[in-house]
PDB file of N, CA, C and O in Angstrom:
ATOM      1  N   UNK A   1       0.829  -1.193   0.000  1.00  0.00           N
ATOM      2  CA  UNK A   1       0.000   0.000   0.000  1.00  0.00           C
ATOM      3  C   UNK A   1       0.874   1.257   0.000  1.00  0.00           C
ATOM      4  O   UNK A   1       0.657   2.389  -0.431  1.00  0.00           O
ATOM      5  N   UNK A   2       1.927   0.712   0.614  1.00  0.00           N
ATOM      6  CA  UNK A   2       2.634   2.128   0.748  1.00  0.00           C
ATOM      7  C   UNK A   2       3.611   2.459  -0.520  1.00  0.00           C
ATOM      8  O   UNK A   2       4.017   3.594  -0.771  1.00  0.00           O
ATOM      9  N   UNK A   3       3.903   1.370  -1.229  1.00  0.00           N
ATOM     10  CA  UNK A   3       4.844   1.720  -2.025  1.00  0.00           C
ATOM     11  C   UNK A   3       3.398   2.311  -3.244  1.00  0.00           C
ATOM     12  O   UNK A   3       3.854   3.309  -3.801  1.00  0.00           O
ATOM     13  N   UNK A   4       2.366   2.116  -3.624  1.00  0.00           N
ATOM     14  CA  UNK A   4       1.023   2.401  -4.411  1.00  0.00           C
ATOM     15  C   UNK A   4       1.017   4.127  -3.793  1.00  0.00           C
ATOM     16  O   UNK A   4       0.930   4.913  -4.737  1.00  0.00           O
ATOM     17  N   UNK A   5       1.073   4.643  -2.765  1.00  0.00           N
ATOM     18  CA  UNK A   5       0.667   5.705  -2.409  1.00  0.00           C
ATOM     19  C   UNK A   5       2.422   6.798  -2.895  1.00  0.00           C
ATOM     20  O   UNK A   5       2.684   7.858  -3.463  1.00  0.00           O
ATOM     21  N   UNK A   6       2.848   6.161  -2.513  1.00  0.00           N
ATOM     22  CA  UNK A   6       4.601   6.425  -3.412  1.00  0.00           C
ATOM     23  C   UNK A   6       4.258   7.263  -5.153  1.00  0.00           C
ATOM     24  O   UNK A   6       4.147   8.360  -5.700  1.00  0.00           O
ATOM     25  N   UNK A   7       4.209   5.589  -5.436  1.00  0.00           N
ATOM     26  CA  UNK A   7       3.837   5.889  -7.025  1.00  0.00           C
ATOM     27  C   UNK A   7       2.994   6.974  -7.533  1.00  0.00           C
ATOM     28  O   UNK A   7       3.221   7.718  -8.487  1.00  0.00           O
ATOM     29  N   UNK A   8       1.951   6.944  -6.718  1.00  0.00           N
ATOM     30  CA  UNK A   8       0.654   7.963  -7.295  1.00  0.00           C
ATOM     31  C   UNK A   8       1.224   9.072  -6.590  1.00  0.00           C
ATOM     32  O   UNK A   8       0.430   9.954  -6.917  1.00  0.00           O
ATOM     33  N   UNK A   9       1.900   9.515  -5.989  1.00  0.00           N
ATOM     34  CA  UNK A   9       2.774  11.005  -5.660  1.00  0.00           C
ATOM     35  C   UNK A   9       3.400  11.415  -6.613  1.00  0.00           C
ATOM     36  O   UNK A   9       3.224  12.546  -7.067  1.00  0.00           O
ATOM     37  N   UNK A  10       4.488  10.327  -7.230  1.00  0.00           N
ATOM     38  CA  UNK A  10       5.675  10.825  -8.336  1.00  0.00           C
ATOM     39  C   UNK A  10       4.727  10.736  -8.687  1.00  0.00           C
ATOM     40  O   UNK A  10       4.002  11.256  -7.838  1.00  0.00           O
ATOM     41  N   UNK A  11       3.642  10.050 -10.196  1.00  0.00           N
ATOM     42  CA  UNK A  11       2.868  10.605 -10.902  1.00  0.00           C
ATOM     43  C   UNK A  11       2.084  12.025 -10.915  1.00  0.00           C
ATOM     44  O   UNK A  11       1.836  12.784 -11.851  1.00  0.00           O
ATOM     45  N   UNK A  12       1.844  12.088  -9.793  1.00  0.00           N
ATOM     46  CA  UNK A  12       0.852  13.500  -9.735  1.00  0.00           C
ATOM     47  C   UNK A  12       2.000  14.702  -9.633  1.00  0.00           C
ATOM     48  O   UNK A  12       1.590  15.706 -10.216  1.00  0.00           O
ATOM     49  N   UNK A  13       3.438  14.897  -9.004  1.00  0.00           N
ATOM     50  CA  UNK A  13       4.233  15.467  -8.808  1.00  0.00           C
ATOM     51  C   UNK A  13       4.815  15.921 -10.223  1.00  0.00           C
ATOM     52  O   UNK A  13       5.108  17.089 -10.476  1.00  0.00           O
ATOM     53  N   UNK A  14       4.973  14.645 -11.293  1.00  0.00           N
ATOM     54  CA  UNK A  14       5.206  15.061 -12.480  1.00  0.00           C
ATOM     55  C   UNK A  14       3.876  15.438 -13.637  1.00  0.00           C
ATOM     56  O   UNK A  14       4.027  16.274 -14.528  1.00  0.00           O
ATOM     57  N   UNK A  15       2.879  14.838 -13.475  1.00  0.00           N
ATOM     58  CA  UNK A  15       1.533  15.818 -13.952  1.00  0.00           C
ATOM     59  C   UNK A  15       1.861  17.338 -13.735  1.00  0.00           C
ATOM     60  O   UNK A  15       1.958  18.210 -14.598  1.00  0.00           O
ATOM     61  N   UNK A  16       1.993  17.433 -12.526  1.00  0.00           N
ATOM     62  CA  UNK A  16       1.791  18.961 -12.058  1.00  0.00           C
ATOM     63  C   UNK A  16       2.551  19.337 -12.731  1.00  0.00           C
ATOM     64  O   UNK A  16       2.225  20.139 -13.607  1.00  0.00           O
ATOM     65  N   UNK A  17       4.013  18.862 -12.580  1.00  0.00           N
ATOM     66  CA  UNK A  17       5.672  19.665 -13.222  1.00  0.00           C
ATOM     67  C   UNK A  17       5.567  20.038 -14.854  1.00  0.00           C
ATOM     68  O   UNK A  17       6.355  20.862 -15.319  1.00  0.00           O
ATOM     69  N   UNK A  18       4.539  19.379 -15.721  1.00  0.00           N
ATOM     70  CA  UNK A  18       4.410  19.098 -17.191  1.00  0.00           C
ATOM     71  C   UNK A  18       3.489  20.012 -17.165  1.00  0.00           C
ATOM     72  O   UNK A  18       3.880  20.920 -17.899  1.00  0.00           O
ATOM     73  N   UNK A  19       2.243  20.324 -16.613  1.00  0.00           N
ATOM     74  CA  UNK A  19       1.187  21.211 -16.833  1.00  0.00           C
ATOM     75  C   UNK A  19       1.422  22.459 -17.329  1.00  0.00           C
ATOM     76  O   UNK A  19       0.886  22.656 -18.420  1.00  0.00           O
ATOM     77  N   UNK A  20       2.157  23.516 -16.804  1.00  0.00           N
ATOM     78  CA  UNK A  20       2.653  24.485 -17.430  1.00  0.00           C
ATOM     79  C   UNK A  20       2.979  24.505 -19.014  1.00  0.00           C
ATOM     80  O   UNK A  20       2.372  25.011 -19.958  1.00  0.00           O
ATOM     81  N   UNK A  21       4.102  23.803 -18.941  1.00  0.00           N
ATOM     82  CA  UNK A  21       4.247  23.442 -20.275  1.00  0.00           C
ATOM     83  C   UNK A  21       3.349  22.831 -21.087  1.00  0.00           C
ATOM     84  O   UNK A  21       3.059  23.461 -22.104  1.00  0.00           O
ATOM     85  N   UNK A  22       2.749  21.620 -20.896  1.00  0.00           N
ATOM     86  CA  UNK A  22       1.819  21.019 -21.710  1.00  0.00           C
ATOM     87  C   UNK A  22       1.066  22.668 -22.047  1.00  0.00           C
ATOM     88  O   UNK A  22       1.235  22.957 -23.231  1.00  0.00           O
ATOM     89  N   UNK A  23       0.326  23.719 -21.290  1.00  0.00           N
ATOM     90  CA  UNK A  23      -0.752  24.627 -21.529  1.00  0.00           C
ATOM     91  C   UNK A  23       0.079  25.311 -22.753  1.00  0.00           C
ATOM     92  O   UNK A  23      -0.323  25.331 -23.917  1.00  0.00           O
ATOM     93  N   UNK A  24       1.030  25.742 -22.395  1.00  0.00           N
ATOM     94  CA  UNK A  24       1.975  26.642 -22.969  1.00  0.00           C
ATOM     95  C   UNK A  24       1.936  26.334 -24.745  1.00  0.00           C
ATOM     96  O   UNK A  24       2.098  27.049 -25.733  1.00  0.00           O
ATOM     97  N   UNK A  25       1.667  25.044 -24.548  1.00  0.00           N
ATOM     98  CA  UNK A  25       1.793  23.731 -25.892  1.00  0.00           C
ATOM     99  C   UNK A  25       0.788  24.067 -26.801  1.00  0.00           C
ATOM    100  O   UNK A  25       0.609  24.542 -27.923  1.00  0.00           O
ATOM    101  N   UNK A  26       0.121  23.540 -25.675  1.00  0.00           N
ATOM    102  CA  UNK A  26      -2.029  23.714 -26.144  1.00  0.00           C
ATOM    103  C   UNK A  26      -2.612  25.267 -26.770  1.00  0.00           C
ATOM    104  O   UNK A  26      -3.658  25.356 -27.414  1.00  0.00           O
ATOM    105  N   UNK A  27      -1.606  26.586 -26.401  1.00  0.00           N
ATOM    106  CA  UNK A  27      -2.231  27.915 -26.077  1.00  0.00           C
ATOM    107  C   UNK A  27      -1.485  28.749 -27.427  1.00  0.00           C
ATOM    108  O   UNK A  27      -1.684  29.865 -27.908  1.00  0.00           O
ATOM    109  N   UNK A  28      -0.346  27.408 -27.843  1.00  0.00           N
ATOM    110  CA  UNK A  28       0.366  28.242 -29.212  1.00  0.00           C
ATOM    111  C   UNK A  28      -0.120  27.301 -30.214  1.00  0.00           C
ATOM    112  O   UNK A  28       0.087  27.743 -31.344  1.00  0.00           O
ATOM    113  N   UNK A  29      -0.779  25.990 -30.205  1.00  0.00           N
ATOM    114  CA  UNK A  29      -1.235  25.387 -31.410  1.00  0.00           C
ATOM    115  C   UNK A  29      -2.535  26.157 -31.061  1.00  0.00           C
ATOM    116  O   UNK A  29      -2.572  27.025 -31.932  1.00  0.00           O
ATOM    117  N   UNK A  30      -3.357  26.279 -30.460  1.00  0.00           N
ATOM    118  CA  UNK A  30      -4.756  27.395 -30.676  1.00  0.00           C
ATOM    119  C   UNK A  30      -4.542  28.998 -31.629  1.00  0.00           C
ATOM    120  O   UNK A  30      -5.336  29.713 -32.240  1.00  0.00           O
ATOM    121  N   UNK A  31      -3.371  29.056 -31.420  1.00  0.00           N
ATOM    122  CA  UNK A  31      -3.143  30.481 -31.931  1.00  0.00           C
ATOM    123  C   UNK A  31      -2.154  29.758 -33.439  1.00  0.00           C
ATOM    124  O   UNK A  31      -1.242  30.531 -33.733  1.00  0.00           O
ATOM    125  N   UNK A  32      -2.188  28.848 -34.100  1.00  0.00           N
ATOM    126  CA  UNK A  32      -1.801  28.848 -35.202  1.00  0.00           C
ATOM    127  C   UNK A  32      -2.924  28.095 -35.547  1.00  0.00           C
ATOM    128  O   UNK A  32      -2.981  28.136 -36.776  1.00  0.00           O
ATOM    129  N   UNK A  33      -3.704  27.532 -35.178  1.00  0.00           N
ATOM    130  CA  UNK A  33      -5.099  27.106 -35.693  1.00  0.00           C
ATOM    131  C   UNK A  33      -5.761  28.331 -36.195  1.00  0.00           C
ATOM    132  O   UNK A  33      -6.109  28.437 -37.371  1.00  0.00           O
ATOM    133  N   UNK A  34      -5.940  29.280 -35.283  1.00  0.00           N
ATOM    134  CA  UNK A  34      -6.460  30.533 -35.192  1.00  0.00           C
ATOM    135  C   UNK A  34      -6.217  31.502 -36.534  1.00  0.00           C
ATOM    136  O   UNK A  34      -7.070  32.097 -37.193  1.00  0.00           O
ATOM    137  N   UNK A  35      -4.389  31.447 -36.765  1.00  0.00           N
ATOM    138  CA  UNK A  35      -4.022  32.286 -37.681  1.00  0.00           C
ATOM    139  C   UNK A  35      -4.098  31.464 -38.674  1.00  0.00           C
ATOM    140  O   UNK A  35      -4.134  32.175 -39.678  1.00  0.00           O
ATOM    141  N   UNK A  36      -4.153  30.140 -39.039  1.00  0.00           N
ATOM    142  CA  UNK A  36      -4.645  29.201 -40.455  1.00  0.00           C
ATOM    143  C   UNK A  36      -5.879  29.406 -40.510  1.00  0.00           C
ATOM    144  O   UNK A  36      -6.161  29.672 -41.679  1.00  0.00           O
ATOM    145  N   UNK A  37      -6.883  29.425 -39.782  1.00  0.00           N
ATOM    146  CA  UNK A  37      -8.178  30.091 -40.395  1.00  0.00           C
ATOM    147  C   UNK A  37      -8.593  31.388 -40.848  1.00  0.00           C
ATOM    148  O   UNK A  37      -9.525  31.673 -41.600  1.00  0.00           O
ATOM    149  N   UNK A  38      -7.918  31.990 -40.385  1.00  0.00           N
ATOM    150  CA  UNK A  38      -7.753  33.807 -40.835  1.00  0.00           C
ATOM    151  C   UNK A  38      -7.050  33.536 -41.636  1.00  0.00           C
ATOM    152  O   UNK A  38      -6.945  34.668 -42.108  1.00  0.00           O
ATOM    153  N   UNK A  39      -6.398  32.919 -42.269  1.00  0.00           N
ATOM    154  CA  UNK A  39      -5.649  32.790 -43.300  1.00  0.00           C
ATOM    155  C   UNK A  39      -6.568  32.397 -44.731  1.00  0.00           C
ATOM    156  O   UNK A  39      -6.730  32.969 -45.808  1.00  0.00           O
ATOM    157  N   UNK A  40      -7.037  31.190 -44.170  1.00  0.00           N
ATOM    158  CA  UNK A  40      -8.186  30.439 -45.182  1.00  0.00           C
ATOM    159  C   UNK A  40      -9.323  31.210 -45.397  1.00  0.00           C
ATOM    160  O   UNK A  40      -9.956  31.082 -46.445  1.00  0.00           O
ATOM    161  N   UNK A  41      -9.589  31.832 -44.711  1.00  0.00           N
ATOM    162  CA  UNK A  41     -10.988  32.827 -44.747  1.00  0.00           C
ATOM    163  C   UNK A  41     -10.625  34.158 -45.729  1.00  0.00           C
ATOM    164  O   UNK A  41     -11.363  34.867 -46.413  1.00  0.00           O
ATOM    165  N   UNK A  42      -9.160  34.184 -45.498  1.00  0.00           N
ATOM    166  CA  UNK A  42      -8.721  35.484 -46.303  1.00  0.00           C
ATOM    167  C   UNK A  42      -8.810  34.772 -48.158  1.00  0.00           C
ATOM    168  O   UNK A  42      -9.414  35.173 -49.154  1.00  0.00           O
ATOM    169  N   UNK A  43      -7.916  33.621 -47.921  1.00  0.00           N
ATOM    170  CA  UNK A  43      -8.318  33.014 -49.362  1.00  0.00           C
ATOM    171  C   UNK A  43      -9.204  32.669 -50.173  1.00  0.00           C
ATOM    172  O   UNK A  43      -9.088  32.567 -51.394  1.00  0.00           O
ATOM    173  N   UNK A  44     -10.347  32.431 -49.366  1.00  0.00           N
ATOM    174  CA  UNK A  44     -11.357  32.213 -49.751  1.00  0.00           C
ATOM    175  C   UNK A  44     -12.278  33.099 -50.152  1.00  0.00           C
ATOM    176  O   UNK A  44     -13.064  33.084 -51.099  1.00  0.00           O
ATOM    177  N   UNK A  45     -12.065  33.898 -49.271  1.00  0.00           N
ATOM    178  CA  UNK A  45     -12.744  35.945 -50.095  1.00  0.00           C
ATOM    179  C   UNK A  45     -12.068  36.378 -51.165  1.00  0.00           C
ATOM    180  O   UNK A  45     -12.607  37.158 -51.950  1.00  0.00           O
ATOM    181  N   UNK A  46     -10.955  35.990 -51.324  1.00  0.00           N
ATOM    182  CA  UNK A  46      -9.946  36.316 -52.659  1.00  0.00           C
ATOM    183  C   UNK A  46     -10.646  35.393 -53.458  1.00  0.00           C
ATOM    184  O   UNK A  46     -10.838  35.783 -54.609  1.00  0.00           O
ATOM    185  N   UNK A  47     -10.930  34.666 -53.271  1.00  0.00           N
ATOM    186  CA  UNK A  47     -11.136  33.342 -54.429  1.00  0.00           C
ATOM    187  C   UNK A  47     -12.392  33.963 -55.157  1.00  0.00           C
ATOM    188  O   UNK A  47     -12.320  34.366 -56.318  1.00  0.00           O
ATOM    189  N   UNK A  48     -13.850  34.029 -54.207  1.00  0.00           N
ATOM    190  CA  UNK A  48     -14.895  34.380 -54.614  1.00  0.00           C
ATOM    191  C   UNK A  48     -14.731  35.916 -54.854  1.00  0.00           C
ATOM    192  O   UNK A  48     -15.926  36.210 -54.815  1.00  0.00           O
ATOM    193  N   UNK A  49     -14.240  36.822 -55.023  1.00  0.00           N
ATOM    194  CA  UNK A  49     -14.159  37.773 -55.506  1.00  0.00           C
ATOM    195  C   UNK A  49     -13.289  38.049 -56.669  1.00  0.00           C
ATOM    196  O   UNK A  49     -13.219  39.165 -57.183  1.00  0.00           O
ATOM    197  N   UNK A  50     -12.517  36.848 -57.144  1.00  0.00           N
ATOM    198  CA  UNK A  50     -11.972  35.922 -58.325  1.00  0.00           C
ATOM    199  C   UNK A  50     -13.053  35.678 -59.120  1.00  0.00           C
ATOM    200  O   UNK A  50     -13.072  35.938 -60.324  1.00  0.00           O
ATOM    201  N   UNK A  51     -13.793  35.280 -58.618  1.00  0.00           N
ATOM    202  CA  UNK A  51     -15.032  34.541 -59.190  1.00  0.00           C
ATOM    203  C   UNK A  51     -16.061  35.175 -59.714  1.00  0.00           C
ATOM    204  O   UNK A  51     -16.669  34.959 -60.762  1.00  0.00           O
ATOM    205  N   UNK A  52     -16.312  36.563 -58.301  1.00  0.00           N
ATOM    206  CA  UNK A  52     -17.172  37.325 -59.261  1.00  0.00           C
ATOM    207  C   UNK A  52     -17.107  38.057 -60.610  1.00  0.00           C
ATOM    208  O   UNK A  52     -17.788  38.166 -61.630  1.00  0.00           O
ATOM    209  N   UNK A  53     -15.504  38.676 -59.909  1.00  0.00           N
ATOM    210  CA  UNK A  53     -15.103  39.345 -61.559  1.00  0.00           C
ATOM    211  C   UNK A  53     -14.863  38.369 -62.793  1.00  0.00           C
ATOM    212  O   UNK A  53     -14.624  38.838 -63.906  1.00  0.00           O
ATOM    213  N   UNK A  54     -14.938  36.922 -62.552  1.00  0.00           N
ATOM    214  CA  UNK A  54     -14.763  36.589 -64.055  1.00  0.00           C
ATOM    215  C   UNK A  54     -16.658  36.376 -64.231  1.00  0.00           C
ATOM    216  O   UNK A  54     -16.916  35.879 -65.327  1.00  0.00           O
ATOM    217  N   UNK A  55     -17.435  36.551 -63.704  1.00  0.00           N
ATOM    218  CA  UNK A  55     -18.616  36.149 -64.075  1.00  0.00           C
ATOM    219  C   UNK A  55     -18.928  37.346 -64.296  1.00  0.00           C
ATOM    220  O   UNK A  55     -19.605  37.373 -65.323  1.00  0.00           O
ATOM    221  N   UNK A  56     -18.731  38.787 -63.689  1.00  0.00           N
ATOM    222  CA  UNK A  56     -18.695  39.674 -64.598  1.00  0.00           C
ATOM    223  C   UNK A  56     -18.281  40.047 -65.911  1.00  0.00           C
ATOM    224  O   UNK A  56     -18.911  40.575 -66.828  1.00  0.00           O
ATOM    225  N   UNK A  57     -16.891  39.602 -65.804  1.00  0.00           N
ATOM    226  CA  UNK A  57     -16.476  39.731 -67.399  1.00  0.00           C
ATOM    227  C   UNK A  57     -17.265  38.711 -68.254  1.00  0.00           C
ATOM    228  O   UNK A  57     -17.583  39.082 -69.383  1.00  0.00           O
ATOM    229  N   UNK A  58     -17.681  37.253 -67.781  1.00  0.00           N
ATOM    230  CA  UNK A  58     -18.430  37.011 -68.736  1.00  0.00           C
ATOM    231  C   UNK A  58     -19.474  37.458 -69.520  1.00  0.00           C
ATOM    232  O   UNK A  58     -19.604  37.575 -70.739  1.00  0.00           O
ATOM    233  N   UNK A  59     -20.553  37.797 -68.108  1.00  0.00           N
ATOM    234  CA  UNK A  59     -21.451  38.241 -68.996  1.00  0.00           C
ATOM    235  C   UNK A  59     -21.726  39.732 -69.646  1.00  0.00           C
ATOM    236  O   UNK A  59     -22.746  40.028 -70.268  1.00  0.00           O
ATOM    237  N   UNK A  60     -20.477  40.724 -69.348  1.00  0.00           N
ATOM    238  CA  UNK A  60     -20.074  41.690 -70.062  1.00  0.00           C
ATOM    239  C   UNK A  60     -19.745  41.778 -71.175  1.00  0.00           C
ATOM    240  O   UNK A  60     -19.389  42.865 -71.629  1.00  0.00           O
TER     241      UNK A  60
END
């Protein structure tokens, strides 16, 4: 029992020690998720405004 209550200390001792970091991890792939969709959203307004002007020139 005692060596079980051991173990689950170092585990939780190194959970804790990683947490920081792990967030740190989690909080800069959110912010390049973030800037690839502002990215894609920007392309995609380029695209359809691609689109309109050739359907303008078509039927011009």
């Amino acid at each position: 029992m005692k060596k079980i209550c051991i173990l689950a200390l170092i585990a939780v001792t190194q959970i804790v020690a990683c947490a920081p970091a792990a967030k740190d991890e989690l909080e800069a792939k959110d912010k390049r998720i973030a800037d690839l969709e502002r990215q894609l959203q920007g392309e995609q307004r380029k695209r359809g405004e691609e689109e309109t002007l050739r359907a303008e020139v078509t039927v011009a």
